[in-house]
C-alpha positions in Angstrom: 0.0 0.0 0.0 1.4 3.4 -1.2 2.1 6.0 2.0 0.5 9.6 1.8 -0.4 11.9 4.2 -3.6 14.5 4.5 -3.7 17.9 6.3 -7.4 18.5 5.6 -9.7 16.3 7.6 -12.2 17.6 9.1 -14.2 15.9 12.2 -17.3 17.1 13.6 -16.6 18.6 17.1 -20.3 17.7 18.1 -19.3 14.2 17.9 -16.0 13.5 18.3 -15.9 9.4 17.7 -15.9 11.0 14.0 -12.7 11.5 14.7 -11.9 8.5 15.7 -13.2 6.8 12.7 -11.5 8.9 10.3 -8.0 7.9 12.1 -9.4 4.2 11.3 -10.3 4.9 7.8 -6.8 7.1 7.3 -4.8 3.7 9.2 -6.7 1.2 6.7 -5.4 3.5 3.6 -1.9 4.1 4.5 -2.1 7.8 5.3 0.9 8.3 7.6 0.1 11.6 9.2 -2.7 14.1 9.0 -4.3 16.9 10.6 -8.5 16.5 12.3 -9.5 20.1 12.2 -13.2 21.6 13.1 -14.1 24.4 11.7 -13.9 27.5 13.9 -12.6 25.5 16.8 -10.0 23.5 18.5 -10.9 21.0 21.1 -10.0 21.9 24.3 -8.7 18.0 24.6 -7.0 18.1 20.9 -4.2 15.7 22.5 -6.2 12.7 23.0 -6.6 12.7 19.3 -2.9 12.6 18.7 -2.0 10.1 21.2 -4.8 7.7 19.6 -3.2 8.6 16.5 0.3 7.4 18.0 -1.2 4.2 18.9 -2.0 3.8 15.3 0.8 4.6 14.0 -0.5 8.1 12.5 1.5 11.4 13.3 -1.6 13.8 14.3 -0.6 17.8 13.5 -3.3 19.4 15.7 -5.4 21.8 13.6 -8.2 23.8 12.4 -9.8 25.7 9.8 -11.6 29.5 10.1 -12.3 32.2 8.3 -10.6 35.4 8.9 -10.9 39.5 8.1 -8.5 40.4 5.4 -9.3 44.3 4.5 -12.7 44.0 2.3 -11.7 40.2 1.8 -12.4 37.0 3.7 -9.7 34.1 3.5 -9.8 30.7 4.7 -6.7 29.5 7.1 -5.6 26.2 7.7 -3.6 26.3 11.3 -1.2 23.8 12.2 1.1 22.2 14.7 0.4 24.3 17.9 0.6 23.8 20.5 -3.2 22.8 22.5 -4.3 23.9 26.7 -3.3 27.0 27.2 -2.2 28.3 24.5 -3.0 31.6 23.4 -4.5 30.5 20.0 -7.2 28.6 22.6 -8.3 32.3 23.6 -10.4 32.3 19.8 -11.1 29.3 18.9 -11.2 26.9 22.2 -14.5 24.9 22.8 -14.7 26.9 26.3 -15.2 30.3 24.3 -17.8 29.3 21.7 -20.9 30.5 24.3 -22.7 33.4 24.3 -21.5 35.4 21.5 -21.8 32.3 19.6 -25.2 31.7 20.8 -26.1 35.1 20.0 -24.3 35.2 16.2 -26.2 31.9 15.3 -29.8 32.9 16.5 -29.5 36.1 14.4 -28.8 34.2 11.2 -31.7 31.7 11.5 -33.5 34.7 11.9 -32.5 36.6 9.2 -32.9 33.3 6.7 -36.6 32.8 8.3 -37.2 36.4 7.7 -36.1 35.8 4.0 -39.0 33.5 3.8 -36.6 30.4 4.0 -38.0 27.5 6.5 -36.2 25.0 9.3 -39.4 23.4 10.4 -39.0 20.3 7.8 -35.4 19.7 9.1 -34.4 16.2 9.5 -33.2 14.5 12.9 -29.7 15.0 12.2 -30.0 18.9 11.1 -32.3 19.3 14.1 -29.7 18.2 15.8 -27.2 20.5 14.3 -29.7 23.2 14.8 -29.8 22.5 18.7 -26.1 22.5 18.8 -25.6 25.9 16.6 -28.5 27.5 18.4 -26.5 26.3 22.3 -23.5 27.6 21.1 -21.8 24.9 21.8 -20.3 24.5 17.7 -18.9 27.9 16.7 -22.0 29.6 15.0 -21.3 29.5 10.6 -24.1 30.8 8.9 -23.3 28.6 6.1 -24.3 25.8 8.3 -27.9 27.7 8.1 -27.9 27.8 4.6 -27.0 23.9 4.2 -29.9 23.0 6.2 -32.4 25.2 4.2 -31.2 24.6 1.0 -31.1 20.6 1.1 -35.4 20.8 1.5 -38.4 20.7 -0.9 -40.3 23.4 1.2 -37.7 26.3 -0.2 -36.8 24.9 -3.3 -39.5 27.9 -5.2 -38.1 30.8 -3.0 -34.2 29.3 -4.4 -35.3 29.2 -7.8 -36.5 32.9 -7.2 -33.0 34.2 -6.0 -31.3 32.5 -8.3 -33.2 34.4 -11.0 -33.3 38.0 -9.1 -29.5 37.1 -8.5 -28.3 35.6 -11.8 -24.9 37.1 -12.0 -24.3 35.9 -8.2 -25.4 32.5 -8.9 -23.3 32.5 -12.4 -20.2 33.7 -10.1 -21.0 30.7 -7.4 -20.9 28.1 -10.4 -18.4 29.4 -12.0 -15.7 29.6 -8.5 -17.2 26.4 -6.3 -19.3 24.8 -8.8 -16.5 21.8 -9.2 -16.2 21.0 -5.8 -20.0 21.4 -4.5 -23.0 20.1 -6.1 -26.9 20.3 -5.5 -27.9 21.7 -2.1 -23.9 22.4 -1.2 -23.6 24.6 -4.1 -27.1 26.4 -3.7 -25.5 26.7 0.1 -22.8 28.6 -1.1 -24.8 30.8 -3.5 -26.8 31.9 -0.2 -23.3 33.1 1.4 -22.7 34.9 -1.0 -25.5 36.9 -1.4 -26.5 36.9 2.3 -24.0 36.5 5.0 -20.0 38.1 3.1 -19.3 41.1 4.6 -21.5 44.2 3.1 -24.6 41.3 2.5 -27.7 42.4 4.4 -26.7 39.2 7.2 -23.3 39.8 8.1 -22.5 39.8 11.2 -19.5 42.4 12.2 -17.3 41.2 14.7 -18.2 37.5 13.8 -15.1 36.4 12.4 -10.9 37.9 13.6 -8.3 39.6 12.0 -6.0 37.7 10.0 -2.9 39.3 11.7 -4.6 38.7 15.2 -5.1 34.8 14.0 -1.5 34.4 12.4 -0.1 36.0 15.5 -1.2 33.8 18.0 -1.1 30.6 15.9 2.6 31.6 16.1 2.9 32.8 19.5 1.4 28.9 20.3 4.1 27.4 18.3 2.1 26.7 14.8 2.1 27.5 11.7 -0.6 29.1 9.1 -1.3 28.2 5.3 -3.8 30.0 3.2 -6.7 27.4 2.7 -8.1 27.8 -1.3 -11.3 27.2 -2.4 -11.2 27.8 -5.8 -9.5 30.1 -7.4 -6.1 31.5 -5.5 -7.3 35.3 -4.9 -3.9 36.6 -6.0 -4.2 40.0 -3.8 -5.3 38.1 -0.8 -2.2 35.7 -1.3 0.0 38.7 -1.0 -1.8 40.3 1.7 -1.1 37.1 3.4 2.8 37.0 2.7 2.9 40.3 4.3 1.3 39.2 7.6 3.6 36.3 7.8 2.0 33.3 6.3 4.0 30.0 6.2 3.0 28.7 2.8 -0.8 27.6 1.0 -2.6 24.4 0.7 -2.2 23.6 -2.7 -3.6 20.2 -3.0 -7.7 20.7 -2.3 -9.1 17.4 -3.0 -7.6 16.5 -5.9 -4.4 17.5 -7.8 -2.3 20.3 -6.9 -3.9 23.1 -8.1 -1.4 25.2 -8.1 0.9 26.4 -11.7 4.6 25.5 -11.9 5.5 29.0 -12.0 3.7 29.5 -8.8 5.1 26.4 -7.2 8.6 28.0 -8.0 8.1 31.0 -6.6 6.9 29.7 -3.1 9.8 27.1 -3.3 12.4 30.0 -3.6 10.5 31.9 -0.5 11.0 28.7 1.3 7.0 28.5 2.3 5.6 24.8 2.2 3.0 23.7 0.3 0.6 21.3 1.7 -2.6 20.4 1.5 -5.9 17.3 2.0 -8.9 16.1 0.7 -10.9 18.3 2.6 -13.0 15.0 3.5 -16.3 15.8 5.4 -18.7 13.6 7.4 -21.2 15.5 7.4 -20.8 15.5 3.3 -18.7 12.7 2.6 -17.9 14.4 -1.0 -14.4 13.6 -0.9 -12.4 10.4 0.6 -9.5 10.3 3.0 -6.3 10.0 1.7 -7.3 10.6 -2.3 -10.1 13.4 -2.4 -11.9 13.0 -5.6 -9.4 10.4 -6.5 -7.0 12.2 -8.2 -5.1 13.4 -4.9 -2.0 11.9 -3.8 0.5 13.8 -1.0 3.5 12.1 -0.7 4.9 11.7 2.7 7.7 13.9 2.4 5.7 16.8 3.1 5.5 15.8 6.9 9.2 16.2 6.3 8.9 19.6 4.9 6.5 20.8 7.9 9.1 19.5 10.5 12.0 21.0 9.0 10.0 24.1 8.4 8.9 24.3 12.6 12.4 23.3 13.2 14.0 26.4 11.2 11.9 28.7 12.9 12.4 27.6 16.1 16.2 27.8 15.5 15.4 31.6 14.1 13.4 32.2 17.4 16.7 31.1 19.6 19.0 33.1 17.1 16.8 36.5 18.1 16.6 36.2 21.6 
């Protein structure tokens, strides 16, 4: 069995044997080492994973994924290797902080969707549980989270039809950046984002999501490191917003093959940035596999090699300063 690793697997932190049973899957496929990350969150317990991991003979780089403020933009992170309990990354993203705020944030965006005309009350048990969990804050509040559970029922399938059409160039713009990585509900999901909850949309929520300085700052101060997480196309100004803040490379592999040009690739190289990436596999979607993505992905394991020599330099930098 061919070795690979994968830096993008996601868990769901309102049930965390998930976890577990994507460390099974990744053991049964030969991934050697990979990252569980939540979306918005750490656990506040991230270690057990990595010592189960151990057990199985899988390096575990703690993680997670979140959106951040980057001037008018928004940008996915992917953070890695820090280090979990007290650290001051925990202050933003620990399961401990997600309450009120949270709480507040999430019952605002049902709102706003069931004042759009949009209805929960056909949800299915396992959305009404998501519902009860968004709405308790204990899962960091994402409105697209909203818009997946309206958008996968019969009951608002007119009023979609209706946007799409008032919102044709939106929609278009939707297809065009997500629509080969999200089909059916998960792309009409999307499309509601866009024209709903992205900063300057009538539901957005300032406040709801940090600085990407702040983010990148702490994920450093906790020993980590931070890649720019694409989906889609790579938003070239946003890349070199990133650089300036201190990035530590992009995760070029998104499911499938790297997605990244050779001229690109080369220019990263000679920054000495790393270039990871995953399949992005989801439970709660199940789109993509562990290990392979659409099929087409393959990480060889030598990236794990890249990520330790990378923490390594910097710590050796850090020593050479003080």
């Amino acid at each position: 069995m061919k070795e690979s690793i994968d830096l993008h697997v996601h868990y769901d932190p309102k049930d965390e044997t998930t976890a577990y049973n994507a460390l099974r899957t990744a053991q049964e496929l030969g991934v050697v080492a990979m990252s569980l990350l939540a979306r918005g969150q750490i656990s506040d317990d991230y270690n057990k994973f990595v010592k189960k991991g151990e057990e199985m003979g899988i390096k575990v780089y703690p993680g997670f994924e979140c959106t951040v403020i980057l001037g008018a933009e928004r940008s996915d992170l992917v953070c890695l290797d820090f280090k979990s309990g007290e650290s001051p990354i925990m202050q933003f993203y620990g399961t401990k902080v997600t309450s009120e705020e949270s709480r507040a944030n999430a019952a605002r965006q049902k709102l706003f969707l069931e004042q759009q005309g949009f209805s929960f009350s056909v949800a299915g048990d396992e959305d009404e549980k998501s519902l009860m969990m968004l709405m308790s804050g204990c899962v960091k509040e994402r409105a697209i989270n909203f818009c997946r559970i309206v958008c996968k029922y019969q009951e608002n399938f007119n009023l979609l039809c209706q946007l799409k059409m008032s919102y044709s160039n939106d929609w278009q713009e939707t297809v065009d950046k997500y629509g080969l990585m999200h089909q059916g509900s998960g792309l009409d999901a999307k499309f509601l984002y866009e024209i709903f909850f992205k900063e300057g949309k009538p539901g957005y929520i300032p406040g709801a999501f940090h600085e990407a300085k702040t983010i990148i700052n702490a994920t450093h101060d906790s020993g980590g490191i931070v890649l720019y997480s694409l989906e889609g196309k790579i938003g070239k100004n946003i890349w070199e917003q990133l650089l300036l803040l201190g990035v530590d490379g992009i995760m070029g592999w998104h499911g499938g093959r790297l997605g990244l040009d050779k001229t690109f690739v080369r220019q990263i190289r000679n920054m000495n940035l790393l270039i990871l990436g995953g399949s992005d596999f989801d439970p709660l979607k199940n789109h993509w596999q562990i290990g392979v993505g659409d099929g087409s992905m393959y990480i060889n394991p030598r990236r794990m090699r890249d990520v330790d020599s990378y923490i390594k330099s910097i710590k050796k930098m850090a020593i050479s300063v003080e």
